[in-house]
C-alpha positions in Angstrom: -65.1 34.7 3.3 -62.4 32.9 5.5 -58.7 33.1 4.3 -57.6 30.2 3.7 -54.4 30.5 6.1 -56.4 30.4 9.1 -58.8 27.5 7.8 -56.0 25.1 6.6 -56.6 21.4 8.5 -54.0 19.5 10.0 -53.3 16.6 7.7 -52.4 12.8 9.6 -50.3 11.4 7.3 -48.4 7.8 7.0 -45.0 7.0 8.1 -42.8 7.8 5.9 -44.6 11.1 4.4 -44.6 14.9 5.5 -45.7 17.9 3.6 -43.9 20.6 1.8 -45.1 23.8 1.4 -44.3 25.0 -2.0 -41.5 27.7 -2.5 -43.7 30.1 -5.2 -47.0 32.3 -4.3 -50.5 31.0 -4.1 -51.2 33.8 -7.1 -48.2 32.2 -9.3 -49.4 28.6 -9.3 -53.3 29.7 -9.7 -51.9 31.8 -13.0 -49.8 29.2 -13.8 -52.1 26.5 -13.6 -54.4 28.4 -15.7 -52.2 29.3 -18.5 -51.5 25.5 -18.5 -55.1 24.6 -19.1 -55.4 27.3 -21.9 -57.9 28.9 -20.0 -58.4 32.6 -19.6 -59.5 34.5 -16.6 -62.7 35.1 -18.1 -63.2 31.3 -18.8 -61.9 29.8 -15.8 -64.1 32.7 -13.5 -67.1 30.8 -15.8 -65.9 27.4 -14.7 -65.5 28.1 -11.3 -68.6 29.9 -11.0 -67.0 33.1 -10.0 -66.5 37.1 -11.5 -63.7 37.0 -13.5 -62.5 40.4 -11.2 -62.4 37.6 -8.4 -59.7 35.5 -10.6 -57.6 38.8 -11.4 -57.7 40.0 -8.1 -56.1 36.0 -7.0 -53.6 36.0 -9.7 -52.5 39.8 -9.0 -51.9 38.6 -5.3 -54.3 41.5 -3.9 -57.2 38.8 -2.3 -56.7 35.5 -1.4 -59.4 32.9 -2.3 -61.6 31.6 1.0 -62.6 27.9 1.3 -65.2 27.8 -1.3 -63.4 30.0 -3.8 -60.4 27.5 -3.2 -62.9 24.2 -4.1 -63.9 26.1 -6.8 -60.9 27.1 -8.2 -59.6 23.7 -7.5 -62.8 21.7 -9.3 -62.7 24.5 -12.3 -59.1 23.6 -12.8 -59.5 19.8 -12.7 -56.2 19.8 -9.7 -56.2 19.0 -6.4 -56.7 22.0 -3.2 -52.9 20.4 -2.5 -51.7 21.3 -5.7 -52.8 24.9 -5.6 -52.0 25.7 -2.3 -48.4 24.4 -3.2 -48.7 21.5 -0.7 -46.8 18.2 -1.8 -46.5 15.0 -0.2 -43.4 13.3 -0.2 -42.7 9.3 0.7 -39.7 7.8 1.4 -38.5 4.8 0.4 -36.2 3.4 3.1 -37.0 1.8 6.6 -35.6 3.1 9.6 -35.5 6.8 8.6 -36.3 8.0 12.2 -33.0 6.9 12.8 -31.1 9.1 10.2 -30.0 12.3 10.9 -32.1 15.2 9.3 -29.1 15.7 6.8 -28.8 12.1 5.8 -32.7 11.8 5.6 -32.3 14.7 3.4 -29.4 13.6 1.2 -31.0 10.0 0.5 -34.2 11.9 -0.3 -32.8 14.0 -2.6 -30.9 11.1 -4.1 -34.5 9.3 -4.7 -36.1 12.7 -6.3 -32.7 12.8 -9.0 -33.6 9.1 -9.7 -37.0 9.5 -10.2 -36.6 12.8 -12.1 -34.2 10.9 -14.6 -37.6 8.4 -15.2 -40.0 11.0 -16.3 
């Protein structure tokens, strides 16, 4: 199987979005996920259509999933590839942000996440 670092697509994406890479490990968000979905290894190896070694071996950081493992994984836990791989898109919500500076892009953005945050 491929790791999935050398097989990752470049993503287009619209004005006004760019990616983040997550800050926690690949193996945290799988087990995290899965704890979320009250699933156990067992079950969500079942799921996923994989040995449940395969799933222990993910979540103990020792392998990391190829492509199909990752759809599987991904399908099994009813969330995105995005979402396990850590990858989030962000928008912003003001015109003319090529013409900010990287700090004020980055202060007005993180004055829209606080004011989105307080809504949830």
């Amino acid at each position: 199987m491929k790791s999935i670092a050398s097989d990752l697509p470049t993503k287009t994406l619209m004005p006004g979005t760019s990616l983040q890479l997550g800050s926690d490990k690949f193996a945290d968000r799988l087990k995290k996920i899965r704890i979320k979905r009250k699933l156990t290894q067992a079950e969500l190896a079942r799921v996923a259509g994989m040995q449940p070694s395969a799933i222990a071996h993910f979540e103990a950081d020792r392998r990391k999933p190829g492509y199909d493992s990752l759809i599987a994984l991904a399908n099994g836990l009813m969330v995105s590839i995005d979402t396990l791989l850590g990858v989030e898109a962000r928008t912003t919500a003001f015109r003319h942000e090529e013409m900010l500076s990287a700090k004020d892009r980055a202060h007005i953005q993180g004055i829209i996440d606080m004011m989105t945050e307080d809504r949830k």
